[in-house]
C-alpha atoms as one frame of an Amber mdcrd trajectory, in Angstrom:
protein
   0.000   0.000   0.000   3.130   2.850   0.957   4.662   1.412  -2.311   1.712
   2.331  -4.165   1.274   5.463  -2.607   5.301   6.298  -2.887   5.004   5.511
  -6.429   1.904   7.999  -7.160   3.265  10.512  -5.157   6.368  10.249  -6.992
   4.514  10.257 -10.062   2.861  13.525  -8.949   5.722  15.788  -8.524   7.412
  14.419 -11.669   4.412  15.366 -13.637   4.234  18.978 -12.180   7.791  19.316
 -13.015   7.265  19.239 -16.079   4.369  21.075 -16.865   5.889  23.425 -14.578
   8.811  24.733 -17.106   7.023  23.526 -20.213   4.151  25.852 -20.089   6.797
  28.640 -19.957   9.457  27.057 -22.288   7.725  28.642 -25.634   7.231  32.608
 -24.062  10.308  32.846 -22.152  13.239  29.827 -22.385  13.118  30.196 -26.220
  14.376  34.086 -25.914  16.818  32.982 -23.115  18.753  30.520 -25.091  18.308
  32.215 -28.953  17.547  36.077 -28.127  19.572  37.566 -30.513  17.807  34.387
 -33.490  14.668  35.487 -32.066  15.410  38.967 -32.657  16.157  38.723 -36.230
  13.847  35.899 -37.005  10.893  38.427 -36.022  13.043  41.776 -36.906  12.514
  43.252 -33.617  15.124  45.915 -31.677  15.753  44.944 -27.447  12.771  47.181
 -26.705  10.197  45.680 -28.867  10.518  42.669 -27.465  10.605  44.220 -24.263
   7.502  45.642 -24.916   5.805  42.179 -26.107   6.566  40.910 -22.305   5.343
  44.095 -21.083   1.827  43.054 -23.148   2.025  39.285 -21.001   2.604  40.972
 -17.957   0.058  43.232 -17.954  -2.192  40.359 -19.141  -0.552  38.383 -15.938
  -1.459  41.264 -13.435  -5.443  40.643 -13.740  -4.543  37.025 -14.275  -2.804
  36.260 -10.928  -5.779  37.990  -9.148  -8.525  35.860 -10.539  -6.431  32.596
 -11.076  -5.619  32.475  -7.618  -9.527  31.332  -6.359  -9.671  29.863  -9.611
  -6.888  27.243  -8.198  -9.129  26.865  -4.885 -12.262  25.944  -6.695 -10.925
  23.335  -9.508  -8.505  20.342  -9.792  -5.073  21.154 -10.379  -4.835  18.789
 -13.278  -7.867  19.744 -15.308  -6.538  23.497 -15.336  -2.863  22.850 -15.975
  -3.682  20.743 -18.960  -5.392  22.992 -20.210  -3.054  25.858 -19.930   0.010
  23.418 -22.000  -2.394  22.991 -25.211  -3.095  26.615 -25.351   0.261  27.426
 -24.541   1.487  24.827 -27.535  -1.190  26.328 -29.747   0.313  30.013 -29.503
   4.069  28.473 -30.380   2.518  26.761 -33.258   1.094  30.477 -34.653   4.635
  31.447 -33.763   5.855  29.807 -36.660   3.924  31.889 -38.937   6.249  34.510
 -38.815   3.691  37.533 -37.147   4.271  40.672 -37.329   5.075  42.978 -33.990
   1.190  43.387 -33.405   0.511  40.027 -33.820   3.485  38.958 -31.296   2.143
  41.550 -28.976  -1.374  39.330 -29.328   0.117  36.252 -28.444   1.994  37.173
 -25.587  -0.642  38.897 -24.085  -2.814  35.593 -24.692   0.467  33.075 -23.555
   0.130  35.806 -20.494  -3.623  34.344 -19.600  -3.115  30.640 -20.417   0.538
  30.470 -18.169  -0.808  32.318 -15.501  -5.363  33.156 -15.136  -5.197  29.215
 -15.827  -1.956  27.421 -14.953   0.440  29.674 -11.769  -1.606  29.388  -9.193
  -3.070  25.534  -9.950   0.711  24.558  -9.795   1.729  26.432  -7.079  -1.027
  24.913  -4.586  -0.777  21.547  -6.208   3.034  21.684  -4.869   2.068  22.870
  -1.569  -0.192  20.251  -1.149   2.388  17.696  -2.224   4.745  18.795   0.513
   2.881  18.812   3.297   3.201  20.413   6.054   7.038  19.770   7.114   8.110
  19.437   3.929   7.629  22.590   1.640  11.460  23.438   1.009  11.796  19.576
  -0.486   8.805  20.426  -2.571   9.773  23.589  -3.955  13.334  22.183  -4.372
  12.595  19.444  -6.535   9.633  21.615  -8.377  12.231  24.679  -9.476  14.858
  21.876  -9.364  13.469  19.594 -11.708  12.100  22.247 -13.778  15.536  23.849
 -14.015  16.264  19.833 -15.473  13.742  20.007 -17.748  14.189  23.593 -19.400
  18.231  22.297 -19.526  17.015  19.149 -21.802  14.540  20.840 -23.775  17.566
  23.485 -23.953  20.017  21.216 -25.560  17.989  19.375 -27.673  16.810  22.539
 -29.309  20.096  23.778 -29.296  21.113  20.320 -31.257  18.146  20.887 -33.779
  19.404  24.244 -34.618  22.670  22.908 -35.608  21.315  19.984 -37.353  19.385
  22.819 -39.415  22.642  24.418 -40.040  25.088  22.781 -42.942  27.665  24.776
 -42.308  29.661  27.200 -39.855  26.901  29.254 -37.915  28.725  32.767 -39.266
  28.326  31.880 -42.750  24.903  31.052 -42.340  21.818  33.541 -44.393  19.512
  34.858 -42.206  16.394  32.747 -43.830  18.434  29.603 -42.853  18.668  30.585
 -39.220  14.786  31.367 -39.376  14.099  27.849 -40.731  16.059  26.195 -37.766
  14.152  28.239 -35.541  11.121  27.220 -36.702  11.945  24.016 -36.502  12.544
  23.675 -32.811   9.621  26.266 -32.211   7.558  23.172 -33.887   9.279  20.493
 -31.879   8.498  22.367 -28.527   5.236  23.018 -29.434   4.126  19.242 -29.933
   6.542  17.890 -27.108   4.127  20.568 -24.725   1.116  19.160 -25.793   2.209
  15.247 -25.336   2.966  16.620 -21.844  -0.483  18.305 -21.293  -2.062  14.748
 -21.915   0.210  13.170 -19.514  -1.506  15.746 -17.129  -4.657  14.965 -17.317
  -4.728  11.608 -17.451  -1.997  10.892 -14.888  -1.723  13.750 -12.464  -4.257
  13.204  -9.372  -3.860  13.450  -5.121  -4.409  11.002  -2.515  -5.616  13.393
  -0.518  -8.885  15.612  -0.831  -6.756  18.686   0.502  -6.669  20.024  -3.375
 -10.342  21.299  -3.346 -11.360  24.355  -1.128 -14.051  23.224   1.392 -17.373
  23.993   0.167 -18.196  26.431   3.115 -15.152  28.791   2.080 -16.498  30.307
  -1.693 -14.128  31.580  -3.939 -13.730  34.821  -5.850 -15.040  36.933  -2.334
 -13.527  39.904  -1.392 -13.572  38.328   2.292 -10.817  35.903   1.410  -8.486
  39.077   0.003  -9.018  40.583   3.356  -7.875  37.533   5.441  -4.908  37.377
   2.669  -4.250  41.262   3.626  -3.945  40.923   7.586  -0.779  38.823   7.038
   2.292  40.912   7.130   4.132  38.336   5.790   2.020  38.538   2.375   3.370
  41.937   2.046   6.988  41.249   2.175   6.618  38.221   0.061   5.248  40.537
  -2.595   8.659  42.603  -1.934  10.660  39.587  -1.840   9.608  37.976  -5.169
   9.326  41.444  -7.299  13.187  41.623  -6.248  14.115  38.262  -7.272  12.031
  38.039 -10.350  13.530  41.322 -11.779  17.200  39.246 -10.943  15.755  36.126
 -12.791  14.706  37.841 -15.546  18.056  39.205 -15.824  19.505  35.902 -17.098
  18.060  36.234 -19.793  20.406  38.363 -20.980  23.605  35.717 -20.305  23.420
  34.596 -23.387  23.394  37.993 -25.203  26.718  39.155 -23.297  28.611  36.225
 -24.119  28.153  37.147 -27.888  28.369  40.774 -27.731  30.805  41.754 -24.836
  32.311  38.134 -24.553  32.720  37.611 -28.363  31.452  34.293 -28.622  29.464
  33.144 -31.295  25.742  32.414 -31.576  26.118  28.629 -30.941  28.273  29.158
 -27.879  26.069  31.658 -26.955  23.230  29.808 -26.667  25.323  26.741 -25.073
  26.273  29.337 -22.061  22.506  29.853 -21.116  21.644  25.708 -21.095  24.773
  24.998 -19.161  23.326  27.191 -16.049  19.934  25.848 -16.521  21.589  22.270
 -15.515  22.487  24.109 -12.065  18.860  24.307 -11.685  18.212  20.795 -10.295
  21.335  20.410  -8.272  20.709  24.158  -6.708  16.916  23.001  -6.247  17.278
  19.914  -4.190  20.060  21.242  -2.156  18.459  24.167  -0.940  15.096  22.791
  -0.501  16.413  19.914   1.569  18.657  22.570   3.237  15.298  24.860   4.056
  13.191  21.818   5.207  16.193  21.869   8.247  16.549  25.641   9.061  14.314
  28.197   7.697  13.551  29.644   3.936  13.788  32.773   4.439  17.366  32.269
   6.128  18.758  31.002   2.737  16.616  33.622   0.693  18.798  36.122   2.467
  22.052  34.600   1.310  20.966  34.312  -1.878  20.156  37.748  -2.467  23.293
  38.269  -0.492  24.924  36.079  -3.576  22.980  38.306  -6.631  23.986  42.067
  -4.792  27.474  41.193  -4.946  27.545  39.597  -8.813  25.379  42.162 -10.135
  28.051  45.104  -8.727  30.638  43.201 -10.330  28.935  43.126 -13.416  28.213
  46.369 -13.227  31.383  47.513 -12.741  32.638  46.608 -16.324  35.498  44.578
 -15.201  34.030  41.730 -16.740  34.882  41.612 -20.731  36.377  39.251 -23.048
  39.768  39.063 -21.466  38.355  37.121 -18.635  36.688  34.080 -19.734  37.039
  31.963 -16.744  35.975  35.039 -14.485  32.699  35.213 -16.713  31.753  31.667
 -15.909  32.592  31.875 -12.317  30.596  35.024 -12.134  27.428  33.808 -14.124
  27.418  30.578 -11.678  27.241  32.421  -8.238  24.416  34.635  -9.811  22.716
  32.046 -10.833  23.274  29.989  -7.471  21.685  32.742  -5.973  18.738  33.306
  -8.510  17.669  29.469  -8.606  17.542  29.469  -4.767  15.471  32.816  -4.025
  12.897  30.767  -6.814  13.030  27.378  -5.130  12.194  29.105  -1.434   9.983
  32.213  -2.281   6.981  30.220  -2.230   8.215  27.522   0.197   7.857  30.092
   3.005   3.991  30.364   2.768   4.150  27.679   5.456   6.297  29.537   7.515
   4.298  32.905   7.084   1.481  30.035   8.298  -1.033  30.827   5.216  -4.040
  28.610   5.795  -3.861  25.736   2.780  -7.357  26.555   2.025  -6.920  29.715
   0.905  -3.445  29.584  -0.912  -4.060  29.816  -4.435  -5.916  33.055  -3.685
  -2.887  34.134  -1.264  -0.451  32.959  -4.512  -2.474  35.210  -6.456  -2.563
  38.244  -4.373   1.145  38.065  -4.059   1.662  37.405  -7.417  -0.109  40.483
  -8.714   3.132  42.907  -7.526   5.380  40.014  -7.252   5.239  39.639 -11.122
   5.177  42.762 -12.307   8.762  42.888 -13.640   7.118  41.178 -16.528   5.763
  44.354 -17.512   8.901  46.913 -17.114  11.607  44.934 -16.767  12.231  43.724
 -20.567  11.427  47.479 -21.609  13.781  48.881 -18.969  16.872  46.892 -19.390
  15.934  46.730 -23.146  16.171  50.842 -23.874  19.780  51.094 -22.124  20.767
  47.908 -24.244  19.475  50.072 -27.630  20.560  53.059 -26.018  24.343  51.680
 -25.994  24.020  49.356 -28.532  27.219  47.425 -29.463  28.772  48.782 -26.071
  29.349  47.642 -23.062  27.813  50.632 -20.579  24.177  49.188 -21.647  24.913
  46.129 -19.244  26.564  47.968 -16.740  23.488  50.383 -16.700  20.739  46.840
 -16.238  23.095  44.762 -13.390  23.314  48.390 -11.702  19.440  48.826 -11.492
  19.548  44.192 -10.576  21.621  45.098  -7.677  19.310  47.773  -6.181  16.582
  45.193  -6.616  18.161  42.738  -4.618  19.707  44.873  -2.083  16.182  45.446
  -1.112  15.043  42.156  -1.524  17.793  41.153   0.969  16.198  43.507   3.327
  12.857  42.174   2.924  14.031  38.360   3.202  16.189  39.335   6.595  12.944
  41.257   7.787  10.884  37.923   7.124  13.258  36.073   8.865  12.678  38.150
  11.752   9.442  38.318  11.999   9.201  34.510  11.588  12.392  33.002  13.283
  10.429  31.843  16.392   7.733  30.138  15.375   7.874  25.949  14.791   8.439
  24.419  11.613   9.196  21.573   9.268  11.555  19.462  11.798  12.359  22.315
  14.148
């Protein structure tokens, strides 16, 4: 019977792992690894596509608010699988070549499908999963295994675009580079949809915990207020709009390795799957790490961890004289990223949010928490135009990261203070 249950629960994580990153593989991962092939597949400047996530997060502000009850009324697995075919659907009409309107469209539809449909019904579904001692584990393996799975979808698009590509990626014409990206556009597209049937036929609890109770209603403005009278709520809203501005930061890894490291579009995009493989190893240790001490302690050291690599970023000292000081820099930064994303939710146990009103809590959070999706592709994208071809651009966007997460360290200590005595996990 525990072998049974082992084996579903088991089951259960693995499949919200990967709907977890492939639902944002196709709007996000895709720029990460091939920004500057996107760019010119699309003919778009730094601040046009800064302005078509600025269209999916203003599309994700309304959607966190409404998703979040959404998540408390209706099974995790109906709404997720239906979030990865619509998701798939967009990155098939992606392949059409639109125009700037058109991408503006999509995004702001790939903004309700990932999040009004999908955030919060994941987010809850791994809370549930980890119980009530074990959150960090959950959230470690979640952003862990995620991390995995964006790192394998990584390299074997970045494999498909070379197998598109007869000859030395320089001498390649543009229109050849556009048909490889195509390509794995198409190949992500279908692999999210096999996943979205996995889903729904496979993904289910053993416990009844995933439904709200039928005396608490959703969608009331007297669950918001219960949400509002916990402090904690408000500094996790501070907390995750700091370390999502710093995550959204990598994307731009692989863009300075071409243009201030000199390497070329291949490497390039070989540089941003390499650190999505620290994503699992960074994800378990942490989480198991958490489960022992406390979340919020090892939120603080990583945004202790982003302050300092953002500074030296921004300092210029980093160009393409120092290779090995590139890579070492890159890693700590992301070290710190991946873990202020494994724990940031894990700590809605130790802020002692009541399980049957998470999803809207996730939501209400999520509303601020989320909103570099609207500014912060449009902010670090205008110095990046403004300086284009130099490197004061990037010293500009890691100066602005490291303000971010000077304050989110603030935040994450405050939390930690606020929180330190109360019981948890095996404490």
């Amino acid at each position: 019977m525990n072998k049974k249950k082992n084996t579903s629960s088991a089951l259960t994580i693995i499949l919200l792992i990967l709907a977890g990153e492939a639902v944002f593989i196709l709007p996000f991962v895709l720029q990460r690894l091939f920004r500057s092939t996107f760019l010119e597949t699309f003919t778009l400047n730094q601040t046009q596509l800064g302005s078509c996530f600025s269209v999916y997060g203003i599309v994700a502000l309304f959607s966190y608010l409404f998703g979040g009850p959404l998540a408390d009324r209706f099974r995790p697995h109906l709404l997720i699988s239906v979030a990865l075919i619509l998701t798939a659907l967009g990155g098939l009409y992606l392949t059409t070549y639109p125009t700037l309107l058109e991408l503006h469209i999509l995004y702001g539809f790939w903004g309700f499908t990932t999040i009004f449909l999908f955030w919060a019904a994941m987010i809850k579904a791994t809370v549930i999963w980890g119980g009530r001692n074990h959150q960090g584990m959950a959230f470690g393996f979640l952003d862990g295994g995620r991390g995995l799975v964006a790192a394998l979808f990584g390299s074997i698009g970045v494999l498909m675009f070379s197998l598109f590509i007869s000859k030395d990626i320089e001498l390649t014409s543009i229109i050849e580079r556009q048909e490889a990206f195509i390509s794995v556009v198409l190949y992500l597209s279908y692999a999210i949809i096999g996943i979205a049937f996995l889903v729904f036929f496979f993904l289910r609890f053993n416990t009844v915990e995933n439904n709200t109770p039928k005396s608490i209603k959703v969608f009331t403005l007297e669950n918001f207020k219960i949400i509002m009278k916990f402090r904690t709520v408000w500094l996790l809203m501070i907390i995750i709009i700091c370390a999502y501005y710093a995550y959204k930061m990598t994307d731009l890894f692989s863009q300075y390795a071409e243009e201030v490291m000199l390497y070329n579009k291949m490497e390039s995009a070989k540089i941003g799957t390499y650190l999505l493989y620290m994503r699992p190893v960074i994800g378990v240790s942490i989480g198991l790490l958490a489960d022992r001490t406390r979340a919020s302690l090892w939120l603080s050291m990583g945004f202790i961890l982003m302050t300092l690599t953002a500074l030296i970023f921004a300092s210029g000292i980093i160009d393409a004289n120092g290779a090995l000081f590139f890579v070492l820099s890159i890693g700590i930064m992301a070290l710190g990223v991946y873990s202020a994303r494994v724990l940031y939710f894990a700590t809605l146990e130790e802020g002692k949010i009541p399980i049957a009103i998470t999803g809207t809590a996730v939501g209400f959070i999520s509303v601020v928490g989320y909103t570099p999706d609207i500014f912060a592709g449009l902010l670090y994208g205008y110095f990046l135009d403004a300086y284009k071809g130099e490197e004061t651009g990037y010293q500009i966007a890691f100066a602005i990261m490291a303000g971010f997460c000077f304050i989110g360290l603030l935040a994450s200590l405050t939390f930690y203070m606020r929180t330190r005595n109360r019981p948890i996990g095996n404490l």
